[in-house]
N, C-alpha and C positions, 0 to 999 in steps of 0.2 A: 470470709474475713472482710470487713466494712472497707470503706476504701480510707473512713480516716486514720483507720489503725494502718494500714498498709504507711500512708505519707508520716505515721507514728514512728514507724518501722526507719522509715528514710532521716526522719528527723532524727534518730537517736544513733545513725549511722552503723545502721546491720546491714549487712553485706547486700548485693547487687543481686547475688543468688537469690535470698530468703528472698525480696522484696519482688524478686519477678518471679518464684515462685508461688507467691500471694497476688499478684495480679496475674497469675494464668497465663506470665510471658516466658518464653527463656532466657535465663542466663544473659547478660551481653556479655561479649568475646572482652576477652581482657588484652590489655595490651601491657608492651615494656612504657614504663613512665620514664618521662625524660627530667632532672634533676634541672634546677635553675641555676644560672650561674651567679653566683653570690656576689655583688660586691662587699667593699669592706664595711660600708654604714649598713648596708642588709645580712651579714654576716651577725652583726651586732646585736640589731633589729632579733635575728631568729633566736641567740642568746639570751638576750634581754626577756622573749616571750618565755623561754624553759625554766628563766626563773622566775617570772611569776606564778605561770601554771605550780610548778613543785612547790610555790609555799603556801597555795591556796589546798588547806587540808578538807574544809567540809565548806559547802556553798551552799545561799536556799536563793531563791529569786522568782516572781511572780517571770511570765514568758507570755509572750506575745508570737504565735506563730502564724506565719501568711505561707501557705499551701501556692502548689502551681498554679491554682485556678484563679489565684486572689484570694480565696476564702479564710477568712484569720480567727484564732480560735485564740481563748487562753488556759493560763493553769498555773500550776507551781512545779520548779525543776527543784529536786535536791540532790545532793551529791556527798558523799565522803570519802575522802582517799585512802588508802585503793580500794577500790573494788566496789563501791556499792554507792547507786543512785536508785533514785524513785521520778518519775513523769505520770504526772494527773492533769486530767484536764479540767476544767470547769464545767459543773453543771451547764447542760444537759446529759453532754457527750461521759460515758462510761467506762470507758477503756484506760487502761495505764497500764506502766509496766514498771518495774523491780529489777532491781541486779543486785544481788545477795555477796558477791565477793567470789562465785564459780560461775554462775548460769544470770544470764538475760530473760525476766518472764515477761511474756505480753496477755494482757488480761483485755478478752473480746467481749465485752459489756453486753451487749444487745444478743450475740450469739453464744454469750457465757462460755466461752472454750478458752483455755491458755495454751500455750507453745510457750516454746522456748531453746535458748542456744548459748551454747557456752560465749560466757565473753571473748576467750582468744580469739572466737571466729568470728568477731563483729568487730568494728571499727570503734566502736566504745568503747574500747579495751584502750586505745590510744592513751583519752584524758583520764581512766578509771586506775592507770597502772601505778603502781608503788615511784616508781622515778618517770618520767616524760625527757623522751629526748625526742628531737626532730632531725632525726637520722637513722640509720639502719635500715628499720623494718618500715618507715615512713620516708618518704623522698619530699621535700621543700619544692616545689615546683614554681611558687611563684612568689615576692615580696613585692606589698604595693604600698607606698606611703604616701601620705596627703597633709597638710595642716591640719594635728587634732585628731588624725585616725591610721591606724595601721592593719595590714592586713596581709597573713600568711595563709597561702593555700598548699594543700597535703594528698598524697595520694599514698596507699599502701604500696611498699618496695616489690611486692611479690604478684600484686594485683589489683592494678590498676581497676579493672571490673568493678569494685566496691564500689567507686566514687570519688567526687574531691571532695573535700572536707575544706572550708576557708571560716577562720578565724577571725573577726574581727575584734579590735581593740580601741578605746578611747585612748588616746595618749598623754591628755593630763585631766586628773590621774592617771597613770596607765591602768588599766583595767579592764576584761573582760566583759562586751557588750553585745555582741550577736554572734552567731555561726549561721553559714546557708552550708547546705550539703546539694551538690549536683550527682544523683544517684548515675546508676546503670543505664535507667531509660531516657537523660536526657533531661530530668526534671529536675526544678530548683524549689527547695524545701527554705525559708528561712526562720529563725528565733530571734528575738530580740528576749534580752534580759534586763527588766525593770527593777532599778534600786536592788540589782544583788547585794548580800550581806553573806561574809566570808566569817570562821570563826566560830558556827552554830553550833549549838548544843543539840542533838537528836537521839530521840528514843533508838534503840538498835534496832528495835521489833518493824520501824516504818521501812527496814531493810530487806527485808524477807518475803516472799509471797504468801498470802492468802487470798482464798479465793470467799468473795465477798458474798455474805449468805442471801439468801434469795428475797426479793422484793428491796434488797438495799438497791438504791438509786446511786450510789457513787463509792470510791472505791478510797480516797483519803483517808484516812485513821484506822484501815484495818490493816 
């Protein structure tokens, strides 16, 4: 598996496991996450985020992603709630992946192999889910606010191991402008999303895996 599909993998927030299983590392030890102590404007704050997420039904946005090394790639992110998003990246690079509404695919371009994993068991199950809360099975670990930007960081309740997951927001508008995810090993994956546009119309079929026929150069519209 390429190493950019591996930081694909991180970027799109699959578990600690699969990702150090694809780098040939083990597992890292998980621990109990520790919950932030909310005050009452960050209490607000984390409200304020559950309702934008749950009204944003379908998203598409060009992405800018910078890798641990520096190296910045792009693509187009899509999404529809619940359950199904698409990640492509831009020519050259081959690889993308699908979430159909049960399973996560990841398509290895160069090595033409897919895998794949139930959503429940990846952390894109978080934003993918029919309601989004920032509680339960997710623990709020950190709220950070600044003039103009806000910023919630998440770890899963049961398994810290995954990663953090940190949301950033513009705050006027309020809206949804990057995620960095710090996986298992310690690495910081970030997305910026350019001029997202909420509200999309999309073919169903760009929801579903196919595996793209041979000599195809890129994996968009199948």
């Amino acid at each position: 598996m390429t190493a950019v599909l591996r930081r694909l993998l991180a970027t799109l927030l699959v578990s600690a496991s699969l990702t150090g299983v694809a780098a040939g590392a083990p597992p890292a030890a998980s621990a109990a996450p520790t919950a932030a102590r909310l005050s009452a404007q960050d209490q607000a704050t984390v409200a304020r985020v559950e309702e934008y997420l749950n009204n944003i039904h379908t998203l598409q946005s060009k992405f800018v992603q910078v890798a641990p090394n520096g190296q910045q790639t792009t693509g187009i992110f899509s999404m529809a709630r619940p359950g199904r998003m698409r990640l492509e990246y831009d020519k050259p690079i081959k690889d993308f992946v699908v979430a159909d509404g049960s399973f996560i695919f990841y398509w290895d371009g160069e090595m033409r192999q897919q895998s794949s994993a139930p959503i429940g068991s990846t952390m894109a199950d978080f934003i993918l889910r029919k309601t989004i809360r920032l509680s339960g099975d997710v623990v709020v670990t950190n709220v950070f606010q600044a003039p103009g930007v806000v910023e919630v960081s998440l770890v899963e309740s049961k398994d810290s191991g995954k990663g953090t997951l940190t949301l950033v927001f513009e705050d006027h508008p309020f809206q949804l402008r990057k995620w960095r995810v710090l996986d298992g090993q310690g690495l910081t994956t970030e997305v910026a999303l350019l001029n997202p546009r909420t509200d999309v119309s999309f073919d169903r079929d760009m929801f579903y895996f196919k595996e793209p026929p041979k000599g195809s150069d890129y994996g968009r519209g199948n």
